[in-house]
C-alpha distance (Angstrom), angle and dihedral (degrees) to the residues before:
residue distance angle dihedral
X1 . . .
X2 4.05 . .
X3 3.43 85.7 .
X4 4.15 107.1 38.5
X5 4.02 79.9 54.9
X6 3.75 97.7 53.5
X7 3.87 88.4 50.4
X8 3.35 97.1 53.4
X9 3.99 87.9 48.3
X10 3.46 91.7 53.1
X11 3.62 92.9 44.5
X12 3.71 90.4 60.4
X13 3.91 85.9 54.3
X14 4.07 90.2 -102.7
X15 4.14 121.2 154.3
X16 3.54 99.1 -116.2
X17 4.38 125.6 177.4
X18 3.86 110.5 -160.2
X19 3.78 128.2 179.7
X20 3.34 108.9 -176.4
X21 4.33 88.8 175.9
X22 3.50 124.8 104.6
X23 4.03 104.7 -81.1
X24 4.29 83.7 -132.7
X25 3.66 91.3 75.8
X26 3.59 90.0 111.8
X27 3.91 128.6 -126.7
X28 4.11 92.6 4.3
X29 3.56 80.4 71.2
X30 4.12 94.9 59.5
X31 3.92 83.2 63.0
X32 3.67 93.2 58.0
X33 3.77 77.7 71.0
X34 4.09 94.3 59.0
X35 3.99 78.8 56.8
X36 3.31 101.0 49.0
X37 4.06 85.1 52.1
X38 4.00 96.1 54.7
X39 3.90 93.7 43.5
X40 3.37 136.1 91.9
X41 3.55 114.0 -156.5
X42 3.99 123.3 40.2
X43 4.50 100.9 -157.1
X44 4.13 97.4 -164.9
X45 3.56 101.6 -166.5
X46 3.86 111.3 -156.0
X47 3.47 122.8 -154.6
X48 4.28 135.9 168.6
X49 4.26 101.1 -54.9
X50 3.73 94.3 -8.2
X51 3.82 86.0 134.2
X52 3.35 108.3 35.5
X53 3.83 95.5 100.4
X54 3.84 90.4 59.2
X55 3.57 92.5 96.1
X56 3.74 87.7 79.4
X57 3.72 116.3 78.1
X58 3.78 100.1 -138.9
X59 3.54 91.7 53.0
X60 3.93 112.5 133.6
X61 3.82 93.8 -141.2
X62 3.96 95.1 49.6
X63 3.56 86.7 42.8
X64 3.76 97.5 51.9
X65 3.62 88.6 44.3
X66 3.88 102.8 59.1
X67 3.52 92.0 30.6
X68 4.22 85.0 66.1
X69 3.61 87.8 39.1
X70 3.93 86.7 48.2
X71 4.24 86.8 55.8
X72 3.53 93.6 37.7
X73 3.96 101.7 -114.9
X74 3.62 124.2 175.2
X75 3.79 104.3 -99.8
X76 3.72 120.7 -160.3
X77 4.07 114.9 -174.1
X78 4.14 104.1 -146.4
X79 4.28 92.0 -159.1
X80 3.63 110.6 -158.8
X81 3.61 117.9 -148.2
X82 3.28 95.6 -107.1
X83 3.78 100.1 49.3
X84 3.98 125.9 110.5
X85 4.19 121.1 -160.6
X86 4.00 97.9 -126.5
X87 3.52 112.1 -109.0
X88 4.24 88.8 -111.5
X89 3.84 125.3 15.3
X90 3.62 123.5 -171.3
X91 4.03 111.8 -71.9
X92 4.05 83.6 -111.6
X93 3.56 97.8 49.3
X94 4.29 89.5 41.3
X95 3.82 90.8 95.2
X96 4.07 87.7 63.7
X97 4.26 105.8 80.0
X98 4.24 82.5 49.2
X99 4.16 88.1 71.8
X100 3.40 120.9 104.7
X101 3.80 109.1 -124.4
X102 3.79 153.5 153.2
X103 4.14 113.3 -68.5
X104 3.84 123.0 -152.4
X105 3.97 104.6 -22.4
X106 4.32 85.6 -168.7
X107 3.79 107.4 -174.4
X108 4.19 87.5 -94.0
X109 3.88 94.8 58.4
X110 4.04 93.0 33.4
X111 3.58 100.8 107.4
X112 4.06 91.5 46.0
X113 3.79 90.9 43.3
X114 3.53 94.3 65.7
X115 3.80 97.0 36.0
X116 3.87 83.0 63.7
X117 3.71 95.7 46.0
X118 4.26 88.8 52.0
X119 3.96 91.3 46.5
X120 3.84 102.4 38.7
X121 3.68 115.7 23.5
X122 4.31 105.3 17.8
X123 3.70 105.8 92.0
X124 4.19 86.4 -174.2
X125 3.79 99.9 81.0
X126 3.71 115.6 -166.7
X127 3.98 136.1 -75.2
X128 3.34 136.3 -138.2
X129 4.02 105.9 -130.3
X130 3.44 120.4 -127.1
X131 3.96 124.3 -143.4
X132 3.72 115.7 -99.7
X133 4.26 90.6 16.5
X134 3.62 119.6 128.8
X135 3.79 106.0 -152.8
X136 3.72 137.2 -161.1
X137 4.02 115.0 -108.7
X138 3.79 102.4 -157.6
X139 3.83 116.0 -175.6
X140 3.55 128.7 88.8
X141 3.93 147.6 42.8
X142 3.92 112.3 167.5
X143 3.75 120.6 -149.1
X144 3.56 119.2 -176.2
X145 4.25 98.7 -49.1
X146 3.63 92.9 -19.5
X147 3.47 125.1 91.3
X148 3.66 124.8 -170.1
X149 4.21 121.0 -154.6
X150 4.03 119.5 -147.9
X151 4.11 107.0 -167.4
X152 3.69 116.3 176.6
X153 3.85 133.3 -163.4
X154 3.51 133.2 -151.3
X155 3.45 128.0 -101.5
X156 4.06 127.0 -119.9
X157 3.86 107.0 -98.8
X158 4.36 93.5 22.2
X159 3.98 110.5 108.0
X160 3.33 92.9 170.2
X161 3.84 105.0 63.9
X162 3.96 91.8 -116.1
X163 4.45 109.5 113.1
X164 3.78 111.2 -110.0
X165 3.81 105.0 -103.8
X166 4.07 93.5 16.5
X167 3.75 139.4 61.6
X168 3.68 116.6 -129.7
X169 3.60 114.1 -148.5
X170 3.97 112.1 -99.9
X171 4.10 135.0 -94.3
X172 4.02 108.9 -51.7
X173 3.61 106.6 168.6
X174 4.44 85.7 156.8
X175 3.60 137.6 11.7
X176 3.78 92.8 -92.9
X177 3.78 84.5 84.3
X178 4.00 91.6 67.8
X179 4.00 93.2 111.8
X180 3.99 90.7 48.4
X181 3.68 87.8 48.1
X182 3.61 101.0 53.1
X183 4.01 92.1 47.7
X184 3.78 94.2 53.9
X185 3.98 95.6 34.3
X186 3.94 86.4 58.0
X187 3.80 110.8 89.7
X188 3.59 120.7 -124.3
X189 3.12 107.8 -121.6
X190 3.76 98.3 -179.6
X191 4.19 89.0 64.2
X192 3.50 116.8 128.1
X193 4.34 111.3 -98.6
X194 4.14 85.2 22.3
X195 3.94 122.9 128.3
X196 3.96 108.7 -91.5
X197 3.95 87.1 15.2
X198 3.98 106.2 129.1
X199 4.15 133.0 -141.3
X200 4.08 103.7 -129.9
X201 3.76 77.1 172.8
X202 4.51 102.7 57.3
X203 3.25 115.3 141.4
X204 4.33 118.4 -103.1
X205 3.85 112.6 -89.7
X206 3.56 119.3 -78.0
X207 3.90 125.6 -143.6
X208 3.43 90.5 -147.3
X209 4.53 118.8 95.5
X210 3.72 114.1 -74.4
X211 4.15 106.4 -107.5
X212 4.11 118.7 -129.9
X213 3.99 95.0 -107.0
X214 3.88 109.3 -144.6
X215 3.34 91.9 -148.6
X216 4.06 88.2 69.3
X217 3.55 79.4 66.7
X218 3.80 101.5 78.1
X219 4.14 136.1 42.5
X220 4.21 106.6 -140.8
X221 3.58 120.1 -177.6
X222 4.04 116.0 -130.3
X223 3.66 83.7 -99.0
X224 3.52 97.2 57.4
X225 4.27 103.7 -99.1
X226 3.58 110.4 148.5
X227 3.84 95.3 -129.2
X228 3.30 106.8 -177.7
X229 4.24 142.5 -7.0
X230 3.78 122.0 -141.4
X231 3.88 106.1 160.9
X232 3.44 127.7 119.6
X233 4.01 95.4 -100.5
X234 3.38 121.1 -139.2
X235 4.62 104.0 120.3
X236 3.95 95.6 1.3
X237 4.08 108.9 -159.2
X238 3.57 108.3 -157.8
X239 3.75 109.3 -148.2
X240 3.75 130.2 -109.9
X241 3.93 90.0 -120.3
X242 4.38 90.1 62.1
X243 3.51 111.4 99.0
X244 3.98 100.7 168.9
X245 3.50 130.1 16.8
X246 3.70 108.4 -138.8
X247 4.04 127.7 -128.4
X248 3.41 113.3 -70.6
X249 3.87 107.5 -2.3
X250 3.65 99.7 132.3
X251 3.38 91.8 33.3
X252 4.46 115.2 151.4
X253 3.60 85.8 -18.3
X254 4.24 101.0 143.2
X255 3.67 87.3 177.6
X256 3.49 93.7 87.0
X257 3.72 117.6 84.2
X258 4.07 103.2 169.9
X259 3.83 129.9 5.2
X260 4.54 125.8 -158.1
X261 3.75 124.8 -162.9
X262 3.24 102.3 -148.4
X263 3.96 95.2 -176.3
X264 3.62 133.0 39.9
X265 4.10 109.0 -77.0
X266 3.76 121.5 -149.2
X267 4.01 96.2 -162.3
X268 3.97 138.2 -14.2
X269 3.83 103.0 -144.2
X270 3.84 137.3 -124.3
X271 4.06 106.9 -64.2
X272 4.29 91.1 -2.6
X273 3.88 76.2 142.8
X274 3.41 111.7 21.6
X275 3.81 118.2 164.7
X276 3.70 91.0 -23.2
X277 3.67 94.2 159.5
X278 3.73 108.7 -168.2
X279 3.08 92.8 40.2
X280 3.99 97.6 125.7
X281 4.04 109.3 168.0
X282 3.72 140.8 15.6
X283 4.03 123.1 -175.4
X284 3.66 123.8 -170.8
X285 3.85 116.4 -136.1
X286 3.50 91.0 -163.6
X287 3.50 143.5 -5.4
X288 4.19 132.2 -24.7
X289 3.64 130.5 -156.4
X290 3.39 109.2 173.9
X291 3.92 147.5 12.1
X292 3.50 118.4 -155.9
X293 3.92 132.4 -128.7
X294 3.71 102.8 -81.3
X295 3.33 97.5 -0.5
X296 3.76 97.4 139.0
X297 3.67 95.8 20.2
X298 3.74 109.4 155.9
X299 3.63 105.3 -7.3
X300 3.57 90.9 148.4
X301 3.89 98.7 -178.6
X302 3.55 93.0 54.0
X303 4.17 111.9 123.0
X304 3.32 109.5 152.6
X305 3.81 135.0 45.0
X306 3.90 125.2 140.9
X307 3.91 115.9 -148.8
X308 3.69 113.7 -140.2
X309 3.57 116.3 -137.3
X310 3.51 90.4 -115.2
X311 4.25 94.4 75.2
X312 3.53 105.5 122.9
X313 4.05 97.1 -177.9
X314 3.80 146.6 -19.7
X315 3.39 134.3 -142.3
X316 3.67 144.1 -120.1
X317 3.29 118.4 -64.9
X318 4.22 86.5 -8.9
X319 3.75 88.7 158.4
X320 4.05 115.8 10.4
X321 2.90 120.2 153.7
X322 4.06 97.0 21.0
X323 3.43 95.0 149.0
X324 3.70 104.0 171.3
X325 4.13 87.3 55.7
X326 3.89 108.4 116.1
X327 3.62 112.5 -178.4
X328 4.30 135.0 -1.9
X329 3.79 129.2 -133.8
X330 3.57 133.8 -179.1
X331 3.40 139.0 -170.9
X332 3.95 111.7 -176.0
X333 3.65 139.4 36.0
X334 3.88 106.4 -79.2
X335 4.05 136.6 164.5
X336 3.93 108.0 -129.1
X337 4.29 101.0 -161.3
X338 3.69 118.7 -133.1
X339 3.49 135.8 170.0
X340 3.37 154.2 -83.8
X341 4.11 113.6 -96.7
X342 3.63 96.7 -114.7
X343 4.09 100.8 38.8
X344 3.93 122.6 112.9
X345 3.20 92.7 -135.9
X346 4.47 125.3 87.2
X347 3.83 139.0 -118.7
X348 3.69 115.0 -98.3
X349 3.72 90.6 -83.2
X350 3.38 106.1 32.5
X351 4.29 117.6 158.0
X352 3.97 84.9 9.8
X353 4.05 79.6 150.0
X354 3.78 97.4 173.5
X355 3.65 101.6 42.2
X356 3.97 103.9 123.7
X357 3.64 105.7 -179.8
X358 4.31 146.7 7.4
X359 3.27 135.7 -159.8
X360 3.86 128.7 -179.0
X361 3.66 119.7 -169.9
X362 3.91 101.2 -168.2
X363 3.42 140.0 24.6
X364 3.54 119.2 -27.6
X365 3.83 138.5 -164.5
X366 3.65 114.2 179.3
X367 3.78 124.5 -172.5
X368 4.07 125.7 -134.5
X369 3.90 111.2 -73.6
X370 3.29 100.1 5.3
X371 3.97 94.0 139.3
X372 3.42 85.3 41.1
X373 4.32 108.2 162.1
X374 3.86 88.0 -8.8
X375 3.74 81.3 148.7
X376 3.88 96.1 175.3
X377 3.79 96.9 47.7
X378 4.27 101.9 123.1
X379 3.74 102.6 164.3
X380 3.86 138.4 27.3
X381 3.45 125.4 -178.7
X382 4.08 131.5 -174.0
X383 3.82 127.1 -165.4
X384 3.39 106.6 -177.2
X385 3.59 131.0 35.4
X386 3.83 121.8 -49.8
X387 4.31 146.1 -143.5
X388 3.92 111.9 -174.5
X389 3.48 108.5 -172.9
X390 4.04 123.7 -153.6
X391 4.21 115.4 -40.5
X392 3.74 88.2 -19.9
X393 4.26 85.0 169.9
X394 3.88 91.6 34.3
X395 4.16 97.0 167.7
X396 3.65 98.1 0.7
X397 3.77 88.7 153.1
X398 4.06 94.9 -175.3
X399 3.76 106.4 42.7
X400 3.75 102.5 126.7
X401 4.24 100.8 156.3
X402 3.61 127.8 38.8
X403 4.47 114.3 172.8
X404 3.77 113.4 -172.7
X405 3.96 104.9 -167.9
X406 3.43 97.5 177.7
X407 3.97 137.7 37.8
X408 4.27 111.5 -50.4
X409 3.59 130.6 -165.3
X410 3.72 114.1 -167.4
X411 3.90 128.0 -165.3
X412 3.60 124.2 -156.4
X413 3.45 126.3 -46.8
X414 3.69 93.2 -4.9
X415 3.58 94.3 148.3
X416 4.06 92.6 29.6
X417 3.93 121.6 166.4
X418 4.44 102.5 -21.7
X419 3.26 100.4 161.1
X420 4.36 95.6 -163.4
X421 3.96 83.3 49.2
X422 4.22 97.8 140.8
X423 4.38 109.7 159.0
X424 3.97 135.8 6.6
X425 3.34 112.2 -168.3
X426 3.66 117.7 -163.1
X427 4.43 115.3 -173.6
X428 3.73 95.7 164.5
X429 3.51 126.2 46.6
X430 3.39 125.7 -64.4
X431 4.10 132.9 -130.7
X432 4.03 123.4 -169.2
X433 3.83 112.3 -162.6
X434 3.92 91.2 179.0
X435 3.95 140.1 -25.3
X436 4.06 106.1 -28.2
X437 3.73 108.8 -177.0
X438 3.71 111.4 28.7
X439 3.38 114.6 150.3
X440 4.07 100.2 29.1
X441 4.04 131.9 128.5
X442 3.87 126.2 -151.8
X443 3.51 105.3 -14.2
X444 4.05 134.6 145.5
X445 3.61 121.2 -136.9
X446 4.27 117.4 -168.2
X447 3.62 117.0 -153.3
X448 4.19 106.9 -172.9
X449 3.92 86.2 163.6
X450 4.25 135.2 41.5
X451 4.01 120.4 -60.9
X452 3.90 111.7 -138.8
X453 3.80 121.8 -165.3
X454 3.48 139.1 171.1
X455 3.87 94.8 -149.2
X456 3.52 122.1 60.8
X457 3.69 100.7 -123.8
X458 4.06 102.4 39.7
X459 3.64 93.2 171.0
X460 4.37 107.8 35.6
X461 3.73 88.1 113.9
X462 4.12 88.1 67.1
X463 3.93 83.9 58.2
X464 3.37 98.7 106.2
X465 4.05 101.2 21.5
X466 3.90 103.5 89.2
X467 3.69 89.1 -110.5
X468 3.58 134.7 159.7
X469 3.89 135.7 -156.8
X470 3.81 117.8 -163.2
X471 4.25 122.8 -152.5
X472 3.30 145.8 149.0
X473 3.94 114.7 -82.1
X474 4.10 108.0 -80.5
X475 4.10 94.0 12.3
X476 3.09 124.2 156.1
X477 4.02 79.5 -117.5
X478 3.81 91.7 63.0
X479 4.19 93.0 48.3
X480 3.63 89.8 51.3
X481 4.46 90.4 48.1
X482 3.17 82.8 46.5
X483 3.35 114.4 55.8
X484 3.95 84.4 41.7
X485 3.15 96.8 58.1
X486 3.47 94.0 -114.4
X487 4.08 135.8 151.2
X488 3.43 109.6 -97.1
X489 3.90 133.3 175.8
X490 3.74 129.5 177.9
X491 3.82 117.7 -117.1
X492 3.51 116.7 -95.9
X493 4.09 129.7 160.8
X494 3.47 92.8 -118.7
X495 3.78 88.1 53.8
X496 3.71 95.0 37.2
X497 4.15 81.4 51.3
X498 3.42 96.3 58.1
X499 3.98 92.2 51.3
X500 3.85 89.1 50.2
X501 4.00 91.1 -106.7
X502 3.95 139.4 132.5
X503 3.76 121.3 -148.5
């Protein structure tokens, strides 16, 4: 399967890594780590007792795993049909069944299984190739019955399919390729700016006092991984030469009160931020792909932080518990992660309690409770087309107005039990995957396009709630009211006046 998946990827002119060697082949397999650092997106593909030797520490698949956790990768379970979750995985590996991923791709459904993994969980989109360019093929190690898929994306400004800052390890399309692999995967350690590397060209000694160099400050990899932070705190510039921050650098460090990008970042990693509590701005110089799970988790002073249109995804729980955060833009499509409905852990931003208002501009994917207690949260508005995933504003207690301007899919419950819920407003079309407004008292919903639903009576639990739907004459909006015995009125502009609206 490990490999029928990597074909396809390749076939839609993806940069796809496979191994398809046992991951005990001793230090090849340390490379595999250098991969995992210049890719993207981590593909786990799951498969009958594929995990079952995770309970051992040195085991390659557990280790791979956290280890992309650790960097804050976009990981994408592929579940087989024949696959189980263990009843207990490692406390490092427990974050893993709360991914969104791919279920059952059976030989049938193969082709449209991996369209849906390109177009709604890849953040690598595909590349043209160019003649005479040797490109990376990020995507899969296999240990024992797992197998574990590295794809990689370039960066703005590269035309040559290597990352600014980084090499990425050459074409592998098969495991002939080992030898070529290990040679690029190896740092250089000899480059210019790396650790160890040395300045033939320093300038003579000066009589005048040594200066505090902020570059002392940081530990980057020759590929451009901010490894570790040992400054002082207080407004942390992150040099242009970082292209990652690792897991955990910044971790509970309240000395920091502000932090600048001054280059373009590929990822922040799991916990980069953790529970940095005075932590109170961050601006991006450049660009931003991805935010790790946790990665802001708890920063509690933070108030200000501008997403670049470049933000491809977030992670779980990226900023819970952000209290001081007032209001969400972006710019470009994105996937925010959630989780799944009976995890411990919370939606990207979970507790945000003073959030007022968000607006997304592109395409959006948003994973179950990711509003989760954003009891402030009054208005949300989508411009391009939308996935909600399940209770995605479980107890958002003061969302009154929510405008869909493009397409929306909505799983169940998405808009479960808000008591302050006022208008929906629906201008594209309109797909149900399961009951969508249980729970909610005297509130309007505007369909200007078609409803969808899998169930036959998509809105019987507004029955009894003094609700009322609003179409165009002979809808499919009006059939559905109908039959559910719901009030329905056909869009006029003197109605649409009255509920502040233009057709």
């Amino acid at each position: 399967m490990a490999i029928l998946i990597r074909d396809r990827l390749v076939a839609k002119e993806m940069r796809v890594f496979l191994d398809i060697e046992s991951l005990n082949a001793g230090a090849f397999n340390t490379k595999l780590l250098n991969v995992i650092d210049e890719c993207k997106d981590f593909v786990v593909i799951l498969s009958k007792g594929s995990l079952d030797r995770c309970v051992n520490e040195d085991d390659w698949v557990r280790r791979e795993v956290v280890y992309a956790m650790e960097k804050g990768k976009n990981i994408i379970p592929v579940i087989l049909r024949d696959f189980e979750w263990p009843k207990t995985l490692p406390q490092d590996m427990s974050a893993l069944p709360m991914r969104n991923g791919v279920n059952s791709p059976g030989t049938e459904y193969f082709d449209a299984a991996v369209d849906r993994l390109v177009d709604k969980f890849l953040i690598s989109k595909p590349h043209k190739k160019k003649k005479g360019n040797k490109w990376i093929v990020p995507t899969a190690a296999v240990v024992a019955a797992a197998a574990i898929i590295c794809v990689f994306a370039l960066r703005n400004g590269g035309d040559d399919g290597i990352a600014n800052g980084g090499g990425a390890p050459p074409a592998a399309e098969s495991s002939d390729n080992r030898n070529s692999i290990e040679e690029s995967a190896s740092p250089d350690t000899s480059a210019p700016g790396s650790n160890g590397g040395q300045n033939n060209n320093a300038d003579p000694i000066s009589d005048e006092p040594e200066q505090d160099d902020p570059s002392d400050d940081f530990v980057i990899s020759p590929g451009g991984l901010l490894l570790e932070y040992k400054g002082a705190g207080g407004d942390v510039i992150i040099p242009a030469e970082v292209t990652s921050i690792g897991g955990e650098v910044f971790k509970s460090n309240n000395m920091i009160l502000s932090v600048t990008f001054k280059g373009d970042i590929d990822t922040i990693g799991a916990e980069a931020f953790y529970e940095c509590r005075n932590l109170s701005t961050v601006t991006f110089g450049g660009e931003i792909a991805t935010i790790g799970d946790r990665a802001f988790f708890g920063c509690a002073g933070l108030t200000e932080i501008d997403f670049p249109e470049s933000l491809r995804s977030i992670g779980v729980a990226a900023f819970a518990d952000c209290t001081g955060l007032t209001s969400l833009e972006f710019f470009g499509d994105i996937i925010i992660f959630g989780i799944m409905m009976q995890s411990g852990a919370g939606g990207a931003f979970r507790g945000c309690i003073n959030i007022t208002s968000a607006v997304f501009h592109g395409n959006v994917d948003i994973g179950s409770h990711t509003f989760w207690g954003c009891s402030s949260l009054t208005s949300v508005e989508f411009n391009g087309n939308t996935n909600l995933g399940e209770i995605a504003f479980y107890s958002n207690s003061s969302l009154s107005t929510v405008i869909f301007n493009g397409d929306a899919i909505l799983e169940m419950g998405v808009f479960y039990s808000l008591s302050n819920l006022s208008i929906i407003v629906f201008h594209g079309d309109a797909i149900f995957n399961g009951p969508v407004f249980s729970g909610n008292n005297s509130f309007s919903i505007v369909f200007y396009g078609d409803v969808i639903s899998e169930r036959d009576r998509p809105f019987s639990s507004m029955r009894d709630n003094n609700c009322t739907i609003y179409g165009h004459a002979g809808s499919s909006a009006e059939a559905f009211a109908r039959a559910d015995r719901v009030s329905f009125e056909v869009i006029t502009p003197g109605l649409l006046s009255e509920l502040g609206l233009t057709d």
